[in-house]
C-alpha positions in Angstrom: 1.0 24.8 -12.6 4.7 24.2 -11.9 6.9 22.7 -14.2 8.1 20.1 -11.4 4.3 19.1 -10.5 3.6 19.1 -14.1 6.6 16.6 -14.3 5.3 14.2 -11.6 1.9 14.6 -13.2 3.1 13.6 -16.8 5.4 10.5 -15.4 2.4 9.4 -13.4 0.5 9.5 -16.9 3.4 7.9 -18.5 4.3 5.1 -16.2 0.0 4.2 -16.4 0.5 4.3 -20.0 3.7 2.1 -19.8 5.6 4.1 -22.3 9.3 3.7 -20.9 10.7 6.2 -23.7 8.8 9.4 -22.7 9.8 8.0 -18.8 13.1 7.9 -19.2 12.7 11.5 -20.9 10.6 12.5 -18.1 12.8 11.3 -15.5 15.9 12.9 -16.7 14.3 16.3 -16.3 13.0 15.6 -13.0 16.4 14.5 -11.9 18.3 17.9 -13.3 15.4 19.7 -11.6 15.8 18.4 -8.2 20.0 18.3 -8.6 19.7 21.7 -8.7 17.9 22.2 -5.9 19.1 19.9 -3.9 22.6 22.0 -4.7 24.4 23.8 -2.2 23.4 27.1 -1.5 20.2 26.9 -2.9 17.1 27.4 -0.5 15.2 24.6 -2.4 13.2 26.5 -4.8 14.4 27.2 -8.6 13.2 29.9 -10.9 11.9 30.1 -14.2 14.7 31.0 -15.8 16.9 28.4 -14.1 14.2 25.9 -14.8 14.7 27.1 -19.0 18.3 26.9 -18.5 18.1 23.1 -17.2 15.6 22.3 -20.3 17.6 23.6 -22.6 21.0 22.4 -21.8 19.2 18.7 -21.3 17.9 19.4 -24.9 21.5 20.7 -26.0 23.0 17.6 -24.6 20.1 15.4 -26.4 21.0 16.3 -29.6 24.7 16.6 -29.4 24.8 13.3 -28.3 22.7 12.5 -31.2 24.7 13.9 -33.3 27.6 11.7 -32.3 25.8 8.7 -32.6 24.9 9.4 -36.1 28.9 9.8 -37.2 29.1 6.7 -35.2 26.5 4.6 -37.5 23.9 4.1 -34.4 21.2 5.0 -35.5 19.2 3.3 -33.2 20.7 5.7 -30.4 20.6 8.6 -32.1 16.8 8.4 -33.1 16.2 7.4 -28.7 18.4 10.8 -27.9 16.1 12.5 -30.3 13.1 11.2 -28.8 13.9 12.7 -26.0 14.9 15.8 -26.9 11.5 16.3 -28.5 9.6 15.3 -25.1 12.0 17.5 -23.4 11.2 20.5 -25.8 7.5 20.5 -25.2 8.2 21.9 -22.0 10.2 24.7 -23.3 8.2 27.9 -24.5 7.9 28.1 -28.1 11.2 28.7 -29.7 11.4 32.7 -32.3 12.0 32.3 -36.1 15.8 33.2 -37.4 13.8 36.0 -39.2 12.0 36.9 -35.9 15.6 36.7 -33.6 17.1 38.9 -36.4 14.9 41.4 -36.2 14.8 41.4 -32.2 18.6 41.8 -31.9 18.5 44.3 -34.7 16.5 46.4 -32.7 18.8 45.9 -29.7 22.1 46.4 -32.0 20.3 50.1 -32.7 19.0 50.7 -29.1 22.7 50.0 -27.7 24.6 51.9 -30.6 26.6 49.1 -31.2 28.7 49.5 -34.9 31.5 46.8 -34.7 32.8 43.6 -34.0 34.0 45.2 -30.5 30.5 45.7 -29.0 29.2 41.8 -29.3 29.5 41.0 -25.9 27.3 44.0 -25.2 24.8 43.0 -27.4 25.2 39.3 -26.6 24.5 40.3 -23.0 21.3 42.4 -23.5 19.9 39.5 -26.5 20.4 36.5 -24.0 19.0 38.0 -21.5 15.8 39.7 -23.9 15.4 35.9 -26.1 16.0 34.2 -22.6 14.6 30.5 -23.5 13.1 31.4 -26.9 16.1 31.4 -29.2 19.5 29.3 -29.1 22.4 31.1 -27.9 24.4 29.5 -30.8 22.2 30.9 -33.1 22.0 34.3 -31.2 25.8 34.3 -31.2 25.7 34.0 -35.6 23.2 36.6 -35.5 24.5 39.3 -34.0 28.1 38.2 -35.3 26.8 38.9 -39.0 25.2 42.2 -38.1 27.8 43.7 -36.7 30.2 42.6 -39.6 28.2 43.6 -42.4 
């Protein structure tokens, strides 16, 4: 099943259940999703991968917002930003260990040759594109930083 009739489904389910949190969760996606194809150039179908990309940055955005209401004393906020970034996240695939990303972009780091600093953008390149919606680039990024500095 798509992820945008599994959207409609789940805010059909929500509104019946009259839980406006997980709407307003559900409707933010829905509304990234059809931005983007509603954008121009695009022949009105997304891909997977642009469909992870949307999740994730609406996840990213969740939580640094959340983050900013907490140094701002607002809890309240924060905890609703939160909120949604966990209904958000369910429809994201299930997100690799540190331990698990380490050991993929090791393998990469010895399959590309990489030995310094120098060849990060190499190996930053081939580990998005390999942990593409099931790791953080921000945690990629530290990875493959401390490999190739140690």
């Amino acid at each position: 099943m798509s992820l945008e009739l599994n959207i409609n489904n789940d805010i059909k389910s929500a509104m019946l259940a009259r839980n406006a949190e997980k709407l307003e969760a559900l409707r933010a996606i829905k509304a990234a999703l059809l931005l983007e194809k509603t954008k121009e150039g695009n022949t009105g179908e997304i891909s997977d991968a642009t469909e992870l990309k949307i999740l994730q940055k609406l996840v990213k955005q969740r939580r640094e917002s959340a983050d900013i209401y907490g140094n701002a004393n607002r809890q309240d906020l924060a905890q609703k930003e939160l909120f949604e970034a966990s209904i958000i996240e369910t429809y994201l695939p299930q997100q690799l260990s540190e331990a698990e990303v380490a050991d993929i972009i090791r393998n990469i780091v010895t399959r590309e040759g990489a030995t310094s600093v120098k060849d990060m953008g190499k190996i930053m390149g081939a580990a998005s594109k390999e942990l593409a919606g099931k790791a953080d680039n921000k945690m990629i990024s530290t990875i493959v930083k401390n490999l190739l500095t140690s």
